[in-house]
C-alpha positions as CSV (number, residue, x, y, z in Angstrom):
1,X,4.9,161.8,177.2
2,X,5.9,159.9,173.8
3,X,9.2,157.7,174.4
4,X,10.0,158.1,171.2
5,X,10.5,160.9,168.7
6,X,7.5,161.5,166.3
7,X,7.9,159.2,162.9
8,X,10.9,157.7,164.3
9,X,10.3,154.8,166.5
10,X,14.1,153.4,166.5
11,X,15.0,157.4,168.2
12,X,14.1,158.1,171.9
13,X,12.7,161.3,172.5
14,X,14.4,163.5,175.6
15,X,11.7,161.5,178.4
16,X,12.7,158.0,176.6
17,X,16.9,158.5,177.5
18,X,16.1,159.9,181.1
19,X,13.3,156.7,181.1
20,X,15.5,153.8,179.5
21,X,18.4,153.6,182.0
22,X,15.3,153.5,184.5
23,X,13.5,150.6,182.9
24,X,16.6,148.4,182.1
25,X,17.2,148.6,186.2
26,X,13.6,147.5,186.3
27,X,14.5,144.6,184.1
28,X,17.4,143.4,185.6
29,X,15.5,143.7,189.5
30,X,12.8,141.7,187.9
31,X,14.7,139.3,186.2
32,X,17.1,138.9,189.1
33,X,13.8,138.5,191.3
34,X,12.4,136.3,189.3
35,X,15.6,133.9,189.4
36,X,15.3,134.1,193.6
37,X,11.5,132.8,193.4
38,X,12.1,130.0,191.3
39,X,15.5,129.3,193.1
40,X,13.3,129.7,196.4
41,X,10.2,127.2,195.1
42,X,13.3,124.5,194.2
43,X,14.3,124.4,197.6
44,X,17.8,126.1,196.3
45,X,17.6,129.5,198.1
46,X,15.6,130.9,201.4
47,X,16.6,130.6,205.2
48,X,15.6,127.2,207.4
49,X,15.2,127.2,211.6
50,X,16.3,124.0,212.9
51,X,16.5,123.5,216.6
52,X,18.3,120.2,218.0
53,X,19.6,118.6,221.4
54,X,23.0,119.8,222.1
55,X,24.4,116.4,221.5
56,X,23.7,116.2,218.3
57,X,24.7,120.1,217.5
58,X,28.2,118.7,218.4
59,X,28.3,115.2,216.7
60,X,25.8,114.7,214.0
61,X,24.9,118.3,212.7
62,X,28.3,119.5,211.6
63,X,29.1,116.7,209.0
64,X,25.5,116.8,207.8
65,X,25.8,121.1,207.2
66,X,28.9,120.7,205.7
67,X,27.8,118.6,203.4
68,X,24.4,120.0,202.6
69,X,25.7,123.8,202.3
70,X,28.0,122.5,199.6
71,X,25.0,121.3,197.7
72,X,22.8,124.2,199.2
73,X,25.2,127.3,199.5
74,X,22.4,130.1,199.4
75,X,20.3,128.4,202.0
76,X,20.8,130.7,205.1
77,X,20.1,128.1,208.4
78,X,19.6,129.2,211.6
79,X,20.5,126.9,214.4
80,X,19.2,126.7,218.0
81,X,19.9,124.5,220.9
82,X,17.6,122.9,223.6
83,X,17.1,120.2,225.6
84,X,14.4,117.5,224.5
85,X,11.5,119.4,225.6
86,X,12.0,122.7,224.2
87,X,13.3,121.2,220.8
88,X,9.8,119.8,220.9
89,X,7.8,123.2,222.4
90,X,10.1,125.4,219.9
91,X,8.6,123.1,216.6
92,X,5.0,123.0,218.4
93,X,5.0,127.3,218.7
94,X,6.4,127.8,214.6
95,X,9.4,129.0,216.2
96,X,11.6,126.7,214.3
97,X,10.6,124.3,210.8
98,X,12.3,121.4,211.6
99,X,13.6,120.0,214.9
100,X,15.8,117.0,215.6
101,X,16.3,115.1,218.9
102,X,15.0,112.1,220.8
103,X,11.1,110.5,219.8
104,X,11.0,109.5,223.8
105,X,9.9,112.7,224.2
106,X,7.1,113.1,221.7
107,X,4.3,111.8,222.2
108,X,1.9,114.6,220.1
109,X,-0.5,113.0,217.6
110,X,0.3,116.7,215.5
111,X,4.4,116.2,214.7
112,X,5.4,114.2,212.2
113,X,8.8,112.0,213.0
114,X,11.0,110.2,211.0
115,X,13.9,107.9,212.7
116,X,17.4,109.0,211.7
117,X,19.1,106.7,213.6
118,X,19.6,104.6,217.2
119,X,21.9,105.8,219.8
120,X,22.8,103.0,222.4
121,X,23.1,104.0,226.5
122,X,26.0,103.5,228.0
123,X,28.1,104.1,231.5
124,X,30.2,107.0,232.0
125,X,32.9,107.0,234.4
126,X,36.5,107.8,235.0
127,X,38.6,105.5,233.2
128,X,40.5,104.8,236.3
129,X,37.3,103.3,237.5
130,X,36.8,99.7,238.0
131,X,34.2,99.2,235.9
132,X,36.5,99.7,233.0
133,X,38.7,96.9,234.3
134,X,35.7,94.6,234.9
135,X,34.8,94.8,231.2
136,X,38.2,94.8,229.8
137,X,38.3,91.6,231.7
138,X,34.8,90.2,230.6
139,X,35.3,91.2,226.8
140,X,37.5,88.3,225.7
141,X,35.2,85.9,227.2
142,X,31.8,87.5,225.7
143,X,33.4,87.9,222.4
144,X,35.2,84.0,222.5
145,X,31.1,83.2,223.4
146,X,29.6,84.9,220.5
147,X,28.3,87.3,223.2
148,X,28.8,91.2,222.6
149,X,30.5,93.1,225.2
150,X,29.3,95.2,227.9
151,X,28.6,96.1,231.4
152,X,25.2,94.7,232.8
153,X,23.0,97.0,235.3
154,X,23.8,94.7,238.5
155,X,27.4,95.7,237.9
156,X,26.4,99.7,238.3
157,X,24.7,99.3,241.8
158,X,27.6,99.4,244.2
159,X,28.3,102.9,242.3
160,X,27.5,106.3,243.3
161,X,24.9,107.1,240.9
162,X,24.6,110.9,239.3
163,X,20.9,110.9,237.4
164,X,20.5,113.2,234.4
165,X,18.0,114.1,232.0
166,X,18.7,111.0,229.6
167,X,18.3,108.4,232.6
168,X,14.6,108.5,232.2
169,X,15.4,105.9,229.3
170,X,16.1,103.4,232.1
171,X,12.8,103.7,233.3
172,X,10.4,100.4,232.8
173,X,13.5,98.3,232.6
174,X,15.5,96.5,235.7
175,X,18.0,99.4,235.5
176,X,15.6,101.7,236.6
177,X,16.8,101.1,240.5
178,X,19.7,103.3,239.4
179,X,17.3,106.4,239.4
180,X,16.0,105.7,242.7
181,X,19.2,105.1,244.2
182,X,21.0,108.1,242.7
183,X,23.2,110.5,244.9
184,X,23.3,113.2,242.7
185,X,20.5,114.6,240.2
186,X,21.8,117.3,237.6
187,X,20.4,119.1,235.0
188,X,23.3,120.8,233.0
189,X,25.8,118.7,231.2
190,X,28.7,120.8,232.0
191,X,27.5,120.6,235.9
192,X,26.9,116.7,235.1
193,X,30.8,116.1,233.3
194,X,32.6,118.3,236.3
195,X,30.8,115.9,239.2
196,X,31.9,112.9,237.0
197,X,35.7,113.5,236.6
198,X,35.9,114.4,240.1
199,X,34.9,110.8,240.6
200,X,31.4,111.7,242.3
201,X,30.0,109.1,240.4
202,X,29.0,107.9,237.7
203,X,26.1,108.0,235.0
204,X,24.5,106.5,232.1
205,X,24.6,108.7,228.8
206,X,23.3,107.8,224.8
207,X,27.1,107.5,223.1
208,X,26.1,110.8,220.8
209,X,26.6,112.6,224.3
210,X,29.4,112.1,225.2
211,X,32.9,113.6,223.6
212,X,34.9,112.0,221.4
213,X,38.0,113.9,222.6
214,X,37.0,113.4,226.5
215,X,40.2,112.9,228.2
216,X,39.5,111.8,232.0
217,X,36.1,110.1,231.1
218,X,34.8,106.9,229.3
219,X,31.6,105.8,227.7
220,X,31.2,101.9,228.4
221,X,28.8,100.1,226.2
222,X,25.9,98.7,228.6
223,X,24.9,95.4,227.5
224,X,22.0,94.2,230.1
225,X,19.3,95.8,229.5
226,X,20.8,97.1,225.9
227,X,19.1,100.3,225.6
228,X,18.9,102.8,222.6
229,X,17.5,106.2,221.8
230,X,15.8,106.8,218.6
231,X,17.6,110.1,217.5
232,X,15.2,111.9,214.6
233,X,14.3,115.3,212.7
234,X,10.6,115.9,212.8
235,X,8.3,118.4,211.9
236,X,4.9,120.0,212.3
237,X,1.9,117.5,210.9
238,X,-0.3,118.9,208.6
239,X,1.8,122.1,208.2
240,X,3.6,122.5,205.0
241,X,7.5,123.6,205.5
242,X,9.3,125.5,202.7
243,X,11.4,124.5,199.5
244,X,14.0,125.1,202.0
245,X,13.0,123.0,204.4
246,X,12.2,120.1,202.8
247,X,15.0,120.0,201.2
248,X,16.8,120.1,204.5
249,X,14.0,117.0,205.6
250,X,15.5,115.2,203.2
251,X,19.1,115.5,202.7
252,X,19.5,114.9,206.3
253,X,17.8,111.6,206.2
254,X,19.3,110.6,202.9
255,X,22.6,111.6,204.5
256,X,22.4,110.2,207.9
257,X,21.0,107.0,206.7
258,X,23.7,106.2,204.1
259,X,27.1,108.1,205.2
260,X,26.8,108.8,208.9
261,X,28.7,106.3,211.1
262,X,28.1,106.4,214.7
């Protein structure tokens, strides 16, 4: 049917008024859609699956998100916890784009990582513990040496040790008597912080794990052996993430790299 009436193209016809409020929807859905994709191929809209050791969902991730949803406010993200391994397992099965936790853990040839940032190990205990006196007391003296302050691992061994996930890091190193010694072996870091302030023990944590509003516990810096974890977002090799994504990729190294104090 014509759209128009006969010899008049500027009048609709009867079909053309019940077609135009039709095709001006049309228009704006399509213009509208068109926006999204382009929006979408710039990395400015679409939804991102990030999974990340719990330690760093409390510390590092919230200034980074707040920061990046202000640049990046249509960019849905959904965020899931895990330990090291399933971080890993999660990227490895597409379950997530990107994934951020510890490279002693990942050792596939097929994930791509980039360093974020290191995260030194250090003793946990109650802060009525004597270890805290014993480097209060050697910190003057290392610091009027030139010498950096911390516990060493000879100082630990009189202690009941509680081993944890992150105390394979003390493996291959003189510190790694602590794990064969240990008393206690736990898995969950709620289950690991309740033995600790009942002064079970104590335990060696990277600083990112450990709270910053902890009131009954301490993190001591351990100085002998001077251990870090390399803390990192990394992604599936030779699998191309979205616009989202990579923006993601990026602002958090950008971000971390230049702003984030430990």
């Amino acid at each position: 049917k014509p759209l128009f009436e006969s010899g008049n193209k500027a009048t609709l016809s009867a079909f053309g008024e019940v077609c135009l409020p039709k095709i001006t929807q049309f228009m704006a859905v399509y213009q509208a859609l068109e926006e999204d994709l382009q929006a979408v191929a710039a990395g400015d809209k679409g939804k991102i699956r990030v999974a990340s050791v719990p330690s760093l969902v409390t510390k590092l991730l919230p200034s980074v998100l707040a920061e990046y949803s202000k640049r990046y406010p249509d960019i849905e993200i959904v965020l899931i916890d895990d330990n090291s391994v399933g971080v890993t397992n999660r990227l490895l099965a597409g379950e997530v784009d990107l994934a951020l936790g510890n490279c002693h853990t990942i050792n596939q040839a097929d994930i791509d990582f980039t360093p974020l940032i290191a995260d030194p190990i250090g003793v946990v205990c109650l802060k009525s513990n004597a270890l805290t006196d014993e480097l209060q007391n050697a910190t003057a003296a290392q610091r009027k040496a030139g010498f950096a302050a911390g516990l060493k691992w000879q100082q630990l061994i009189e202690q009941p040790f509680i081993y944890n996930g992150t105390c394979g890091l003390l493996e291959n190193t003189p510190a790694e008597v602590l794990n064969r010694q240990a008393r206690y072996t736990v898995e969950n870091i709620t289950s690991l912080f309740s033995l600790l302030r009942h002064g079970l023990g104590i335990t060696t944590l990277p600083k990112l794990a450990f709270p910053s509003n902890e009131p009954d516990l301490i993190w001591l810096p351990l100085l002998r052996p001077a251990l870090t974890r390399q803390i990192g977002i990394f992604k599936r090799a030779n699998k191309t993430i979205s616009p989202a994504a990579q923006t993601f990729h990026k602002w958090c190294v950008e971000y971390v790299k230049q702003d984030y104090l430990l």
